[in-house]
N, C-alpha and C positions, 0 to 999 in steps of 0.2 A: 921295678918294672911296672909299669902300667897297663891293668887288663881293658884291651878295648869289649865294648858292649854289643853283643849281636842282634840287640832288639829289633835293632830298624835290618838287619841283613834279610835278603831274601833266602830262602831256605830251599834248601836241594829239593823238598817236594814242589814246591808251590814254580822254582823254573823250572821243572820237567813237566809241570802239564801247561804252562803258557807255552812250551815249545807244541807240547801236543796240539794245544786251539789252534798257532799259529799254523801248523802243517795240514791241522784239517782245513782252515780258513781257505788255505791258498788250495788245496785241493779241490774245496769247492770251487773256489772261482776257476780254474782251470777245467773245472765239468761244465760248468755253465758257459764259457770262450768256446769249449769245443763243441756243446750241442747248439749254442747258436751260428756256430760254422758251419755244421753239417748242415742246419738247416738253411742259412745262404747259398751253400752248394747245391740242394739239392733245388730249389727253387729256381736258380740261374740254370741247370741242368734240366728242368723240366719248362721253361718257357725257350731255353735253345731247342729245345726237342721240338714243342710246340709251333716256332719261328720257320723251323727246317720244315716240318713236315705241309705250314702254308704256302710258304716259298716252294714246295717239290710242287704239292698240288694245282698253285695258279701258275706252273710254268707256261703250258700250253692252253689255250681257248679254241673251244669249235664253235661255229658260230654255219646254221644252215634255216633254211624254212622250218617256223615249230609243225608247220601240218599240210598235207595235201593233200587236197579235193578232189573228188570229180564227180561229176552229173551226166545223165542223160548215155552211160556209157552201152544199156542195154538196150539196142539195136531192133530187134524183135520182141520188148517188153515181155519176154519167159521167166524173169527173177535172174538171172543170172549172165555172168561174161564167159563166151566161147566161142569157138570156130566150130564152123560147119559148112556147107560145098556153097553157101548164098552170099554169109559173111562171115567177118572177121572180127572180133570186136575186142578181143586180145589190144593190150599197148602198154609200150613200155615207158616207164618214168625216170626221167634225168634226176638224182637228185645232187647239187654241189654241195661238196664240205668246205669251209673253210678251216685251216689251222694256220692260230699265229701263235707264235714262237716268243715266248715273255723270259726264254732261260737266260741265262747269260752263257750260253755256249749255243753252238752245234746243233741238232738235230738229225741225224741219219738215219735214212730208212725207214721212215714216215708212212704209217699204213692205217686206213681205216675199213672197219671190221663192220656189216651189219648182222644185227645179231637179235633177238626176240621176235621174230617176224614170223607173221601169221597166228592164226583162232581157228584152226579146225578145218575151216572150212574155201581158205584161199590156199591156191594152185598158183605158186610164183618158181620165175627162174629166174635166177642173175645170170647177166649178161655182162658182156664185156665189148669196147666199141675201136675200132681205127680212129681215131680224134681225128684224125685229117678229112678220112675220105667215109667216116660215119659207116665202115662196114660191120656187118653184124658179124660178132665172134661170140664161141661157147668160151670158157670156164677154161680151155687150154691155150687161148688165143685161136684157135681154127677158125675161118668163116665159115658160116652156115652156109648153105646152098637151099636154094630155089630148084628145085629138080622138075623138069617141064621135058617130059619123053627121053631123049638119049643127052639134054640140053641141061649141065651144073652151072649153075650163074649163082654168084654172088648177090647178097641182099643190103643193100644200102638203102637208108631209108634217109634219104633225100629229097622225095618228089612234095608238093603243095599240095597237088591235088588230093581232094577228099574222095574216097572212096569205101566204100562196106567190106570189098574185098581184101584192101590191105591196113594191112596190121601198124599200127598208128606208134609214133614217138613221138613224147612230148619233152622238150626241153625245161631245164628247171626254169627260164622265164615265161613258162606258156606258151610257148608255142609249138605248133603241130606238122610232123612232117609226116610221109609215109612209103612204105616199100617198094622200092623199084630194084630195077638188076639194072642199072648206071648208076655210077659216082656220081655223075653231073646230067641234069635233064629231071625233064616232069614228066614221066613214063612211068604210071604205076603196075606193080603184077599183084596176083591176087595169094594170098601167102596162108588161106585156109588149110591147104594140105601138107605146111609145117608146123608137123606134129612130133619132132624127134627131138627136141629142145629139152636139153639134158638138164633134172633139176640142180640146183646149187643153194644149200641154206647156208646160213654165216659166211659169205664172201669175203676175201678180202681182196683190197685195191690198192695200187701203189699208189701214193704224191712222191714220194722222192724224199731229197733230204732239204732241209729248211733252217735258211742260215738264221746265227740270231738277230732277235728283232724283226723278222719277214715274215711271208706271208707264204703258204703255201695251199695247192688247191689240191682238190680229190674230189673224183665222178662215181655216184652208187648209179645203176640201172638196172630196174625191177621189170623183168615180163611179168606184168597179170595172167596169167594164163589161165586160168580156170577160176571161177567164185559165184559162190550164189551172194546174192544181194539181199539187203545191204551188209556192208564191210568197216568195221570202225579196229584198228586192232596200231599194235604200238611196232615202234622199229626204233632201236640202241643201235647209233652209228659208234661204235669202238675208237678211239685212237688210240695208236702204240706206235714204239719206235722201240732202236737195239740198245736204249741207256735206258729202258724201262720206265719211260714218262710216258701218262697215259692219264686219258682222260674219255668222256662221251660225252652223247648229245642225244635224248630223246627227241621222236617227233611221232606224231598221228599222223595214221594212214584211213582215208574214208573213201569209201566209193557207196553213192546212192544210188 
């Protein structure tokens, strides 16, 4: 019989620890496959995140006047805006919101909210308007009334004519009308002795709902009522709706 030679044979130690390198080998590489996975995950996961939350935020744009002016409003140069039994020097300001609608859906229920208004020292009431026939409503929709002896008349402020005695609105394109008791006609009354004008801070106003890709409108209306001069102070118009898209719009408020 011929004895073979085991020189060249691998030896039971020496394959049990190549098995051993080979199963750490691939264990590492399997640590490294997976911690460069999680790391693609979590990168893809955090620019979706990222993606989603710019996409939420420029769904919607307000787009309004950044500032509004005005001059020359004190009447009797005393420092300050008010009524008293001579004149009126009260007026209220149109401001329009625009919102457009960049979602890719719907919009319901579309509301804009103003909200940081006044320094101390301004005396404002939000008001609320008939679009049609411009009558003056509180904060319930009720119209105000002009109370003239046993005579409640409605205050539309309709008329051109200038006068000290009534109380002034200006449209957001500048222009000026003022208080009458007709819808239609240039008949002004004098609106010094309405003084029941109920305040309202943070109002909010309907647009409605805004389909996608449209455009939707929204009216703020600020009574001055009372302020010493001068007046520089900020106003955050809000917008919200019932899917929780929401956005604002600052703008400057001045009277000299």
């Amino acid at each position: 019989m011929k004895n073979v030679s085991n020189d060249h044979a691998i030896s039971e130690v020496m394959a049990l620890l190549m098995l051993v390198l080979v199963a750490v080998s691939a264990s590492a590489a399997y640590y490294t496959w997976i911690a460069d996975l999680q790391e693609d995950v979590q990168t893809t996961s955090t620019e979706v995140t990222e993606s989603r939350l710019n996409t939420f935020m420029s769904e919607i744009e307000v787009v309004c006047y950044p500032e509004y002016e005005h001059y020359n409003t004190d009447s009797n140069s005393d420092g300050e805006i008010t009524a008293n039994a001579t004149l009126d020097e009260r007026f209220i300001q149109e401001i329009r919101v625009l919102v457009i609608n960049k979602a890719l859906f719907d919009l319901p229920n579309v509301k804009v909210k103003a909200v940081s208004f006044g320094n101390g020292s301004l005396d404002w009431a939000a008001l609320h308007f008939n679009r049609n026939s411009r009558e003056l409503l509180d904060r319930e929709g009720t119209p105000y009334h002009f109370n003239n002896v046993s005579i409640n008349e409605s205050i539309y402020l309709t008329s051109q004519n200038m006068t000290n005695v009534s109380m002034r609105f200006i449209t957001d394109e500048g222009y000026s009308y003022f208080a009458t008791n007709y819808s239609e006609g240039n008949t002004t009354i004098s609106t010094t002795n309405l003084t029941d004008l109920m305040p309202l801070h943070n109002p909010t106003y309907e647009i409605g709902d805004i389909p996608e890709g449209e455009l939707g409108t929204g009216y703020v209306y600020l009574l001055i009522n009372r302020s010493a001069l001068p007046v520089d102070t900020a106003l955050k118009l809000y917008i919200t709706n019932d899917h929780g898209v929401d956005a604002y719009r600052t703008i400057q408020f001045r009277i000299q």
